[in-house]
C-alpha positions in Angstrom: 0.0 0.0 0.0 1.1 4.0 -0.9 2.3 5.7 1.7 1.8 9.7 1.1 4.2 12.0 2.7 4.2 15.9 3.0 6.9 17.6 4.2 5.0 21.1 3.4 2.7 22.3 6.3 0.1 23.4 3.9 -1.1 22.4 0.4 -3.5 22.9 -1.7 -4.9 20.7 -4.4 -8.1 21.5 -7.0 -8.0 18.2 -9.3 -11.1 17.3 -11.7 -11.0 13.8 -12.1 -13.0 11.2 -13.9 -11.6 8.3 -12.4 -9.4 8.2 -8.7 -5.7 8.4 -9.9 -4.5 7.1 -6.4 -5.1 3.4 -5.2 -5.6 2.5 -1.5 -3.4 4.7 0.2 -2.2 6.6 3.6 -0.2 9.7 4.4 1.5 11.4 7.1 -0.6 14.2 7.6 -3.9 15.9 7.6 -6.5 16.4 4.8 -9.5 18.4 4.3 -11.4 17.1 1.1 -14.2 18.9 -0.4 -16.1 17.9 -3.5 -17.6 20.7 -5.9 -19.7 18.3 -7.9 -19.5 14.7 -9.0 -20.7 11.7 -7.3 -19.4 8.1 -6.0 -17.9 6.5 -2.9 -15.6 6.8 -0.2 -13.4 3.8 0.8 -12.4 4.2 4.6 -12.1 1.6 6.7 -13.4 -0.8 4.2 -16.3 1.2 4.5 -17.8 2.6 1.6 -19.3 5.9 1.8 -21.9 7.6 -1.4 -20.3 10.9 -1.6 -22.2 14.2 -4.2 -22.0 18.0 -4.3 -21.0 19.6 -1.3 -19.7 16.7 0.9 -16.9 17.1 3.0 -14.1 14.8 4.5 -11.8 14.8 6.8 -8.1 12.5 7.1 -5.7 12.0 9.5 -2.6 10.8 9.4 -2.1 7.1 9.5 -5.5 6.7 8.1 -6.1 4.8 4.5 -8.6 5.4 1.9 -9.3 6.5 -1.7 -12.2 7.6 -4.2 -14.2 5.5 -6.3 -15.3 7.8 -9.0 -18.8 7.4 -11.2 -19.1 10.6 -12.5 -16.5 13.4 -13.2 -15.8 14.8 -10.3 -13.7 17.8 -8.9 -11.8 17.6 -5.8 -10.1 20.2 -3.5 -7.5 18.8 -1.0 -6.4 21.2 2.2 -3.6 18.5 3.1 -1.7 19.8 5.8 0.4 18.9 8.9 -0.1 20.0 12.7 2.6 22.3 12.3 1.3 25.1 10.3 -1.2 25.9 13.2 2.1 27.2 15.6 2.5 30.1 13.0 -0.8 31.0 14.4 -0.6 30.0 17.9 -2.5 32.5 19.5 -5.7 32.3 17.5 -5.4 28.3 17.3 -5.8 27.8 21.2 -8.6 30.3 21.4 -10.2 28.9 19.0 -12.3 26.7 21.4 -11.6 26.0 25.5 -12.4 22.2 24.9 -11.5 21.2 21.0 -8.9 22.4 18.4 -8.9 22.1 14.5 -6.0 18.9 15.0 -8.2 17.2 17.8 -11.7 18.0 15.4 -9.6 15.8 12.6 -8.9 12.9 15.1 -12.9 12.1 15.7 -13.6 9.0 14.6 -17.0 9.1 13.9 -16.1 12.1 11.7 -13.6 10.4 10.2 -16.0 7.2 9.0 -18.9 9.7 7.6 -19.2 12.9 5.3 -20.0 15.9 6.5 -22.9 17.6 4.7 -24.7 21.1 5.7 -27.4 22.8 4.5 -28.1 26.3 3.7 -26.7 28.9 4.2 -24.1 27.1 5.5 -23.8 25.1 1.8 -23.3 28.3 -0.3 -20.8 29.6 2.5 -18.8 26.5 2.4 -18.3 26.4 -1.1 -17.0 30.6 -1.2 -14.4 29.7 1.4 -13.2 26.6 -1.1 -13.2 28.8 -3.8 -11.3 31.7 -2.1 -8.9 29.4 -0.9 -7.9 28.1 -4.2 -8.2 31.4 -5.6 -5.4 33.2 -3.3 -3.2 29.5 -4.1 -3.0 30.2 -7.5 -1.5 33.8 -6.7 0.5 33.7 -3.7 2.3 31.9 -1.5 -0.6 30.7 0.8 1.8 29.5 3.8 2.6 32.8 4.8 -1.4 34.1 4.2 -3.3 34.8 7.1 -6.5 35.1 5.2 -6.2 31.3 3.9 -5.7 30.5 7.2 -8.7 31.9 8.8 -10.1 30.6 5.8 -9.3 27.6 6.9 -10.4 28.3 10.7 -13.7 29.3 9.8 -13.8 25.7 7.9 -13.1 24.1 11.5 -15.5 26.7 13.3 -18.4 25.3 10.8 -17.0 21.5 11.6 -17.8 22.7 15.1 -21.2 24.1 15.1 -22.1 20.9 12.9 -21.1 18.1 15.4 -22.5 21.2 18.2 -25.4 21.0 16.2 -25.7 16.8 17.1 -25.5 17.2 20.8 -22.5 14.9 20.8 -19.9 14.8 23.6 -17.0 16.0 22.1 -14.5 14.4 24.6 -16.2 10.8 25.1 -13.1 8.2 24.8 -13.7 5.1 22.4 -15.9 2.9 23.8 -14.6 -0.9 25.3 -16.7 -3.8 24.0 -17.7 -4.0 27.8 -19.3 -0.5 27.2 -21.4 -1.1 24.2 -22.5 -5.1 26.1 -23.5 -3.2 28.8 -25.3 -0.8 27.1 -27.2 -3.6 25.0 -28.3 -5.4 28.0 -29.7 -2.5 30.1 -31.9 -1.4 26.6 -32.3 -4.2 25.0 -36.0 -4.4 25.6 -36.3 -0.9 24.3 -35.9 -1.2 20.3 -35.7 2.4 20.1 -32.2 2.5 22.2 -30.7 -0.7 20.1 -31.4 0.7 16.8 -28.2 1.1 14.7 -28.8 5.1 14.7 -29.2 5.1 18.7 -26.4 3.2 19.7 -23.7 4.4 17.3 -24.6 8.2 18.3 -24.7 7.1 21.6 -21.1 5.6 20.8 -20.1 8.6 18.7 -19.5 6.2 16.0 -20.9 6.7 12.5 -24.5 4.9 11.6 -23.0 3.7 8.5 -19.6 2.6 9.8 -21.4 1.0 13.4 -22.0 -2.8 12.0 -18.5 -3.1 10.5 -17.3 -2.1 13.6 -19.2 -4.3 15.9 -18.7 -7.4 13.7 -14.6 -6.5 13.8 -14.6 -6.2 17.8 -17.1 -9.1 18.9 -16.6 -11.5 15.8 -20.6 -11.6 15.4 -22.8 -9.2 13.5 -25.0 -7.0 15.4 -28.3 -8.6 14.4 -27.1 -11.8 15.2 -26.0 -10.7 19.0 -29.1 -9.0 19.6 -31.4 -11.7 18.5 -29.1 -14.0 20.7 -29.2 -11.7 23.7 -33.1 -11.5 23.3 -33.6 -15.0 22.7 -31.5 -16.4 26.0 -34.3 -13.7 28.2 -37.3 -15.0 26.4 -36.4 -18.4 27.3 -35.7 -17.6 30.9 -39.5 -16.0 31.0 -40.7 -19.1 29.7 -39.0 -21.3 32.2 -40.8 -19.5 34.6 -44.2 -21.0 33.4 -45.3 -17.6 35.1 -45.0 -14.6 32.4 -48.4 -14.7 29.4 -46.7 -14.7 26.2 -48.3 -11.3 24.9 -46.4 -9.5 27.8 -43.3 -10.9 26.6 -44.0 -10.0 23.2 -44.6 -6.6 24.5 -41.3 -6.6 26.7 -39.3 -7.5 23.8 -41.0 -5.1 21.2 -43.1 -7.8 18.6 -45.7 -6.8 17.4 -47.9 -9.6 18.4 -47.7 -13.3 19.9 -47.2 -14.6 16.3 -44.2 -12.5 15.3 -42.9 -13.9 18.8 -43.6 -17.3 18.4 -41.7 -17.0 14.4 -39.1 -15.4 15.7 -38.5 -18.2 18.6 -39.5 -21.1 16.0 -36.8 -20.3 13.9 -34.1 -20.0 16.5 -35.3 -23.3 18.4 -37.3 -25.3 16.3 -40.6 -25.0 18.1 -42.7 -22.4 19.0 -42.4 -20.8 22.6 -45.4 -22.3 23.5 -44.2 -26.0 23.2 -40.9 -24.5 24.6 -43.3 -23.5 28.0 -44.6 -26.6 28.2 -41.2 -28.9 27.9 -39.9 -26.7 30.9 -42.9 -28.3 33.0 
C-alpha cells in the first residue's frame, strides 16, 4: 500500500477527475477534502461511503482510503500537517476551550462519515473553497493569514455541525464492555438498540457502526441481539409464570405470532411448546 508523505505544512490541491488516480493509500498528515460536484464513494475503513456535491471529508494521518469515482468529479485537497497551526498559535488555542482544529480531525465518527450542511451554510462553504484556491493560484498561501482563517472558519463550521448533534466531544472510544453493557440495560427498548441510537450514543458513524461491531465481537450486530433476546425469552418461559403477549410486548413484537416466528426459527418450536417442555 502508498504511503503519502508531505513535508510542506500546507497544500493545496483542486483536481477534476474522472476516475481516482491514487489506489488505497495513507499519508502522514492531515487532509480536508471537499467535492464541488460529482458523485461516488468513499473507501475508509473498508467502508464505503456515497459521496455528491457539497460533501466534506476529513483524514488523518495514518489513516487509509481513496475515491471510487462514477461521475466526473472535482476535488479540492487542504492536506496539511499539525505544524502550520504554531505560526498562528494564538488564535489556534482560542479557537475553542475544549477542542482544536487537530483534535476535530482525530474524531472518529467524523472520520468514517461525510460531513454535509445545508443552507446557508452550503453556499458559504463552497465561497471559502473557492477563495482558498483562488489566493493559491496567486501567492504563497503559507505565509497568508486570510487562507488560514479561511481555513479556521472551515473548522469553526466543523464545530457548530457536530455542536449541532448534541455529541460529547470528549467521550473516549468505547470498550466492547461499554457497548455489552449498554445492549443489556436497553435491549427491551428497540428504540435505544437501533443502529442510529447506539452508534450516536457511541459517537461512532451509523453507517460505519455494524462493521465495527462485527470487527470487535466476531458476530454481526443482528445476530447478538437476536441471541441476547432469545437467552431472556427463554428464561421467561422457564418461569411458566409470564403470558406470552407481555413478553412480546417486553421485547417489542408486534404480536404473539411475530414472537412465536421469531422463537421457531431459533429453536425449532414455538415458545409455546418451549413452555410446556420446561414443565
Amino acid at each position: 500500500m502508498r504511503k503519502c508523505s508531505q513535508f510542506e505544512s500546507l497544500k493545496i490541491i483542486d483536481v477534476i477527475e474522472e476516475e481516482y488516480s491514487c489506489e488505497l493509500h495513507a499519508q502522514d498528515h492531515f487532509e480536508i477534502i471537499y467535492i464541488h460536484y460529482g458523485c461516488g464513494g468513499h473507501v475508509f475503513n473498508e467502508v464505503t461511503i456515497p459521496y455528491e456535491k457539497g460533501d466534506l471529508f476529513l483524514l488523518a494521518p495514518g489513516d487509509r482510503h481513496y475515491f471510487t469515482v462514477k461521475t466526473v468529479t472535482r476535488f479540492t485537497y487542504i492536506k496539511f500537517t499539525s505544524s502550520y497551526f504554531e505560526t498562528y498559535d494564538r488564535s489556534y488555542k482560542s479557537f475553542s476551550r475544549e477542542i482544536t482544529p487537530t483534535s476535530i480531525m482525530e474524531i472518529q465518527w467524523l472520520k468514517e462519515d461525510k460531513i454535509t450542511v445545508s443552507e446557508p451554510c452550503q453556499t458559504i462553504l463552497k465561497n471559502i473553497f473557492e477563495n482558498i484556491i483562488l489566493y493559491n493560484s496567486t501567492i504563497n498561501v503559507l505565509r497568508s493569514s486570510i487562507v488560514y482563517y479561511h481555513i479556521l472558519s472551515i473548522f469553526g463550521m466543523i464545530k457548530e455541525y457536530i455542536e449541532n448533534r448534541n455529541i460529547e466531544l470528549k467521550k473516549k472510544t468505547p470498550t466492547n464492555a461499554h457497548i455489552a453493557a449498554y445492549i443489556q440495560e436497553n435491549i427491551s427498548n428497540r428504540d435505544c438498540i437501533s443502529i442510529n441510537m447506539i452508534a450516536n450514543n457511541f459517537n461512532i458513524s451509523p453507517s460505519y457502526f455494524s462493521t465495527y461491531f462485527k470487527r470487535n465481537f466476531e458476530i454481526s450486530y443482528k445476530e447478538y441481539i437476536e441471541k441476547m433476546q432469545l437467552q431472556l425469552i427463554k428464561r421467561r418461559l422457564e418461569t411458566g409464570e409470564i403470558k406470552l403477549k407481555e413478553i412480546a410486548d417486553e421485547f417489542g413484537f408486534t404480536d404473539v405470532s411475530h414472537l412465536s416466528k421469531f422463537f421457531k426459527r431459533h429453536e425449532g418450536i414455538n415458545p409455546s411448546a418451549y413452555k410446556n417442555v420446561g414443565k
